[in-house]
N, C-alpha and C positions, 0 to 999 in steps of 0.2 A: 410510506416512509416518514419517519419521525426528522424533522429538522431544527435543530440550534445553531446560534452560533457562539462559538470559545475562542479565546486567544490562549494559544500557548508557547510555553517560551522555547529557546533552541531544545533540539534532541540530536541526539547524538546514535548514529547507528553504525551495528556491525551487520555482514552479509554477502550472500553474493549478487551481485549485478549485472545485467545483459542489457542491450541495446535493443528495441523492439520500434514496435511501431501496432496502432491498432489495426491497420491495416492487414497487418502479417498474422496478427493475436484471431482472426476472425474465425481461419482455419487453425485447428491444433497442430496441425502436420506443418506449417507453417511456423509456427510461432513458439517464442524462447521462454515466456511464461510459465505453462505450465512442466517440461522441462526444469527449470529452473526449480520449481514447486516442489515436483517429485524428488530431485537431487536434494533437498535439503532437507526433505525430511527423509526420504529414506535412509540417506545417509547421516542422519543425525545432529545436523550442523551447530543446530542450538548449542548444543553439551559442550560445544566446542567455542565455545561465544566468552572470552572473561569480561567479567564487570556487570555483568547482566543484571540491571535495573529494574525487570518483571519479567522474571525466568517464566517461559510457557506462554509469555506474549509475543506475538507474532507481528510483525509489520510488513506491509507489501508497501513500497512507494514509487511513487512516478515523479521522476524529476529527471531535468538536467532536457527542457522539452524543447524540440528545433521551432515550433514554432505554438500551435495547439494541438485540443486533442488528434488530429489528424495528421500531422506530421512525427518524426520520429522520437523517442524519448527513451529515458533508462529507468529501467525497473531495477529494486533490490529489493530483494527478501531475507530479513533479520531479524533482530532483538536491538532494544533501545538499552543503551550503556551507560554504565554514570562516567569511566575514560573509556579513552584510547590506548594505555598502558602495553596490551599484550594482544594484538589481532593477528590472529592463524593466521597461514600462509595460504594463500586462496580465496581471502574475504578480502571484503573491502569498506573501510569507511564512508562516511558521510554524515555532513549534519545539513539541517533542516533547520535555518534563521526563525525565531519568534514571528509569525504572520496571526492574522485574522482568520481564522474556518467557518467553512458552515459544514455542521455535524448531521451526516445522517445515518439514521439507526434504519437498518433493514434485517425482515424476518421475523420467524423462522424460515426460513426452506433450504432448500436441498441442494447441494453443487452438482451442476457450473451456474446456473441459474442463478445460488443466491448472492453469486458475484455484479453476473453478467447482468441481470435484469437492473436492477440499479445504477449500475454505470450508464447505461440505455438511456435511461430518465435523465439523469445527471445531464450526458451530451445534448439532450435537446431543450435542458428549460434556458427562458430567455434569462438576464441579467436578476430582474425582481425574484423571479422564480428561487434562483439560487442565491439568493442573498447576497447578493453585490459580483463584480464582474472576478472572473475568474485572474487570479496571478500567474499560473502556468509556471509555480517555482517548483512547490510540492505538496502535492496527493496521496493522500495513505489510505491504506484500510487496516483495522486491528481485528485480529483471531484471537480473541483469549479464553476463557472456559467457556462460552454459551458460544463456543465453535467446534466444540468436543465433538456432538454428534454431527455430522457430515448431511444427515438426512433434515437438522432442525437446524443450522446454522443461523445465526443473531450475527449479524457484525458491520462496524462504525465506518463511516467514511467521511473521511476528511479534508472537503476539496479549500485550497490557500481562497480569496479572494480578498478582495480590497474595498 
């Protein structure tokens, strides 16, 4: 995995939101994630997103966490917005305050893998590893074109730290 680190400033998202926990995520039968995943795109949700900042970018985020990665937190899967102006009935906002990240690029590979395998890393490096201690406010990962194909999947993850 490729690692930097970025500051970037607030974002603004639209999406839907569940309450999960890793715990729950381990099992799929279990867990509100993938769920989540498939409702949104099956059903189209983007197209239904106003204000869309980079139509066909995808964000998954983790926030809102009871404690770290091991206790419970909420996920949203959305599009980052320039407003708030017009959000569907069924979505929900959120913004994500300007923090410190450390960026990591993973892939290609193939899903659940080119999720899961990185997260995996992520949970076990110490402080240094992960370029300063983690904030526990918000976690993203980005889908945008070099997530097209499913078998080659590229894509960013970007854990808050301080």
């Amino acid at each position: 995995m490729q690692k930097t680190t970025i500051q970037l400033p607030e974002i603004k998202l639209v999406g839907l939101k569940v309450r999960t926990s890793n715990k729950a995520e381990i099992d799929f039968a279990t867990g509100k994630i993938f769920p989540s995943v498939q409702k949104y795109f099956h059903e189209n949700i983007a197209n239904s997103i106003h204000n869309r900042k980079k139509p066909g970018t995808t964000l998954c985020v983790y926030t809102e966490y009871e404690s770290d990665h091991q206790g419970e937190y909420s996920y949203l899967i959305g599009e980052e917005v320039e407003s708030f102006s017009e959000v569907p009935a069924g979505l929900e906002k959120h913004i994500i305050a300007p923090q410190t990240y450390t960026k990591f690029t993973h892939g290609p590979a193939a899903m659940p893998e080119a999720v899961r395998e990185p997260w995996f890393k992520i949970w076990s490096m110490n402080e240094e590893e992960l370029g300063g201690k983690r904030r526990y406010h918000a976690d993203f990962e980005v889908y945008d074109e070099r997530a097209a194909d499913h078998q080659n999947i590229v894509l960013d993850i970007y854990i808050g730290v301080n």
